[in-house]
N, C-alpha and C positions, 0 to 999 in steps of 0.2 A: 504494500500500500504506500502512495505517496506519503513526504514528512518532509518538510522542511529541518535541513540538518545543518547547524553550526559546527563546520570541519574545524575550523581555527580560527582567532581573530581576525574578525575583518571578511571571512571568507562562509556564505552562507550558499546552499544550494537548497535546488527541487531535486532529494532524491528518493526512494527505497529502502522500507524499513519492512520489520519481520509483520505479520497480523499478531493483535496480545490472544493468547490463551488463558482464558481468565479462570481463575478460580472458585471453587463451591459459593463462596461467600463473596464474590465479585459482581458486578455490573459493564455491560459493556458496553462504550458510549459511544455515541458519533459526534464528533466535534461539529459545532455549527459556524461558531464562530470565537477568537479569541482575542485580546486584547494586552498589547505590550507597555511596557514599563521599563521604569528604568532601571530597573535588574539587566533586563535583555539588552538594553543597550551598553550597559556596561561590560554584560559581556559579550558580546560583539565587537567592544572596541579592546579590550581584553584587559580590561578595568575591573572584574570581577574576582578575587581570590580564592571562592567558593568553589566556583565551574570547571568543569573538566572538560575536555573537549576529546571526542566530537559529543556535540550534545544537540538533542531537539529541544528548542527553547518554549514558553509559555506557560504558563498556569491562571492568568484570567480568563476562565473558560464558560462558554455558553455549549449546551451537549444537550444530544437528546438519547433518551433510555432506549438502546436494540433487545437484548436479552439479560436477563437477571438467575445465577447461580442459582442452584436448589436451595439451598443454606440464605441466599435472600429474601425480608420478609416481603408480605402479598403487596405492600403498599407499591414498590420500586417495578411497576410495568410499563413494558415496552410504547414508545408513543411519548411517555413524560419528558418535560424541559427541565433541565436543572445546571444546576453549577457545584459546585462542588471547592471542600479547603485542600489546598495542594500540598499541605506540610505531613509529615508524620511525628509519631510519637512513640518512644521506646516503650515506655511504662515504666520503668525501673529511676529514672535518673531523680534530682532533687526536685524538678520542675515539675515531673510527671507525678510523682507521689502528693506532691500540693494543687493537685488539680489544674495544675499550669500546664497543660499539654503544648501548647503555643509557642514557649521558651524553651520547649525540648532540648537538653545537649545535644543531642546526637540526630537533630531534625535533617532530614533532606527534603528541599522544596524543586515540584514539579519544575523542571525545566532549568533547573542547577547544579543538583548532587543527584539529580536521576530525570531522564529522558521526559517532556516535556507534552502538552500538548497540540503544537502543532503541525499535525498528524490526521489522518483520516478517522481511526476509532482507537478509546485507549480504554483500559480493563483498572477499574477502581473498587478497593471495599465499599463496601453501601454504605460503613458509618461514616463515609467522608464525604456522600452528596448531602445536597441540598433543593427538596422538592420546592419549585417556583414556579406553578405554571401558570399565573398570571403576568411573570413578564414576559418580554421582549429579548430575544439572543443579543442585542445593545446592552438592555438592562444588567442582562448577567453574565457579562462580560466586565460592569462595574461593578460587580458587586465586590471583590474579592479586595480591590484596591482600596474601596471605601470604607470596609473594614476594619483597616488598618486605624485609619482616624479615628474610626467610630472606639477600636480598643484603648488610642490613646484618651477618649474622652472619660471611660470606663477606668481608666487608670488614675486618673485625674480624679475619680471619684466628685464630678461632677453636677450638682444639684442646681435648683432653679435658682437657689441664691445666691449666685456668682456670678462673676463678672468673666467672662473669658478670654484671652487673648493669642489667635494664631497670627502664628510664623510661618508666613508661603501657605498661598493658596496651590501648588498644582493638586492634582489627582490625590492624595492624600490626605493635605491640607484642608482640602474641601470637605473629605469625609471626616475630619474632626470638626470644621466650622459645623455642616449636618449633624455630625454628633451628640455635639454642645446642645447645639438649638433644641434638636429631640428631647436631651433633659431637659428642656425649660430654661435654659444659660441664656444670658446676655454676653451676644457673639463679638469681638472687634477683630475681625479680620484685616490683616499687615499684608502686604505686597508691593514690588513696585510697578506690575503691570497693571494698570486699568482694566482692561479685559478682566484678569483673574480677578479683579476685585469685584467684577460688576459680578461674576458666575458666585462668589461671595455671596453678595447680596443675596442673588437667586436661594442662594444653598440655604440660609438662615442668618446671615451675620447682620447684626442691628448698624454696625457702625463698620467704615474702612477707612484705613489710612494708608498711604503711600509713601510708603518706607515707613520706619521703626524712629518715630518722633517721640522721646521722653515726654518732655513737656504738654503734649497733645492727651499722649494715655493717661496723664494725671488728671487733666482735665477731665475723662472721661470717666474717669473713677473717682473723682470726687479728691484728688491729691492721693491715695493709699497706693495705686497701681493695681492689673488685674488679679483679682484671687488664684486663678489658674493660669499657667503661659503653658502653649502645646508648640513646643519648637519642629518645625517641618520643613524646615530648609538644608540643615547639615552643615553649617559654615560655625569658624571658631568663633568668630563676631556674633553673632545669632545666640550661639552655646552661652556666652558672657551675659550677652543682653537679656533672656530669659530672666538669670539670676538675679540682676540688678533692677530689674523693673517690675517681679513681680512682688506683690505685698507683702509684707510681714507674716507670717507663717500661714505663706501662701505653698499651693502644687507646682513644679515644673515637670514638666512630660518630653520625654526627648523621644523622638521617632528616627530611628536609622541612626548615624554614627556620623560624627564630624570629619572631614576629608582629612587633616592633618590634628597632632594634638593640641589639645588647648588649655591654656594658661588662667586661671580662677583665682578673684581675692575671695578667698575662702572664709575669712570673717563674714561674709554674707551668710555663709550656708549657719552658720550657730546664731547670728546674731539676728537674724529673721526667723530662725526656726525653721527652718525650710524643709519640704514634703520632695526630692528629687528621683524620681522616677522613668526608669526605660519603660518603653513600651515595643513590643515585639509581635510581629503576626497580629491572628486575632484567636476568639474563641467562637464555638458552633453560635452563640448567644450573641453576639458581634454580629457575626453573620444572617440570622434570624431578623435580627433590630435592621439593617440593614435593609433585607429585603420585603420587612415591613413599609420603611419609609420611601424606597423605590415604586413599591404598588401606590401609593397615595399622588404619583407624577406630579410631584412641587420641586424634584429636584432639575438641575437645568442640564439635563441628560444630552442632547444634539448637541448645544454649545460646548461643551466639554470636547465633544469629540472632532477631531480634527479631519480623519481619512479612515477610507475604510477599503481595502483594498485584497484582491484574492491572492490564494496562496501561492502562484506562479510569480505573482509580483511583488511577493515582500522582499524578495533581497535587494530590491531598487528601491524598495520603499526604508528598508532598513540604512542602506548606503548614503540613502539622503539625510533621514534622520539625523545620522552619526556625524555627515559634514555642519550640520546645522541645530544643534538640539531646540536652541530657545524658537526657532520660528518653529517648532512641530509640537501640535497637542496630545490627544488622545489617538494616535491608530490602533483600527481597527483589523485585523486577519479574518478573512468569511474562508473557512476551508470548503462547507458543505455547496 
């Protein structure tokens, strides 16, 4: 069956992979469509340290149910839309025993420590889908990305009586602004493009600013600064800023990892009290919340997305991406 395969950096083909033979308790799906991130693009340009290569990249997936294992229960039959979380989980490790399946040591995510979906049909245990079949193959395609935010809002420990403050609105960002909102959060969404500020708006955020203005988020908080900062940019400046601006024993949520390391006056963290928090993956619960607020269509789903393009044409599509990130939004891969 056709698969889009990442031979090496830089170097992506249309070629030939084996059919999966799924097992008793597997599902076997047909890709409909998937959606990239910047995992994929990073490895593509061979920015990622995870990846091996040759590898089929993707795991924001839209699929539909072909046949379901004996050992699958009755609900998971052939016909349904669903999406599905790409990580595993050992069961053994410190993460996995505290219910934290998400932070797994030893996690491999679709399309980086193990073969990818995009691909014509790929064989998954049923406890990893997620039945959705009032959306759209667009819709669940974001869902897996949005979750991400949604778990840094969840981390955040988030309630309606906070003030919230993201860092970078892309694809993630957004889904913490969503996130926020959902609890009840008063949103201030940070960015410097316009565009991502206005899909802000759309998403939940009560207030934007353009760039990261002290002075402005005091005002907006009344002088204290936000209860929560959810950092979604990755930069050391960002990392710093978080700390310094948000309240007195307020949450910071960090999503992904700073490019280089970064330097902290660490009086901050005691003398505010501070609540500092990674946030990783997400949880089935993440997920669920998610495809709740996607079936309600408030979120600004088409805008988000940039290109949608089939699977003979993602390595031109990938190639341009990578000469140009900041002008590319959301692509989309239609395999089916």
């Amino acid at each position: 069956m056709k698969a889009l395969i990442l031979e090496q950096p830089g170097h992506l083909t249309l070629g030939q992979t084996n059919q999966p033979q799924p097992a008793a308790s597997d599902v076997l799906l047909r890709i409909k469509m998937v959606g990239l991130c910047g995992t994929d693009l990073n490895s593509y340009r061979g920015k990622n340290p995870l990846v091996s290569y040759p590898r089929i990249p993707g795991h924001e997936i839209s699929a539909e149910i072909v046949e379901a294992g004996p050992a699958v229960p009755p609900q998971f039959t052939p016909g349904l839309a669903v999406t599905l979380s790409p990580y595993t989980a050992c069961g053994r490790c410190a993460s996995c025993r505290r219910q934290r399946p998400n932070a797994c040591q030893f996690n491999e995510t679709l399309g980086v420590q193990r073969d990818g979906a995009l691909t014509e049909l790929l064989a998954v245990p049923w406890q990893k889908l997620l039945l959705a079949p009032d959306l759209t193959p667009r819709e669940l395609c974001l869902v897996e990305p949005l979750t991400v935010g949604f778990h840094a809002a969840a981390r955040g420990r988030v309630t309606p009586a906070d003030t919230v403050a993201v860092l970078g609105c892309g694809a993630v960002g957004l889904g913490a602004v969503a996130g926020a909102a959902e609890r009840g959060a008063r949103v201030i969404a940070i960015d410097l493009d316009p565009a991502k500020l206005e899909l802000a708006r759309q998403a939940g955020a009560a207030h934007t600013l353009t760039g990261l203005d002290p002075a402005l988020l005091k005002d907006l908080t009344g002088g204290l600064g936000p209860d929560v900062i959810i950092e979604a940019i990755g930069l050391p400046q960002t990392f710093r800023a978080a700390v310094e601006e948000v309240a007195f024993t307020g949450r910071v949520v960090y999503i992904g990892y700073a490019k280089e390391p970064v330097a902290y006056e660490t009086r901050l963290f005691v003398q505010k009290e501070l609540d500092i928090l990674g946030s990783r993956n997400a949880l089935v619960e993440d997920f669920a919340a998610v495809i709740t607020m996607l079936s309600k269509r408030t979120f600004p789903l088409s805008a988000l997305i940039s290109r949608v393009v089939a699977l003979p044409d993602a390595p031109q599509a990938f190639a341009e991406w990578a000469a140009n990130p900041a002008a590319t939004g959301k692509i989309l891969v239609a395999v089916d």
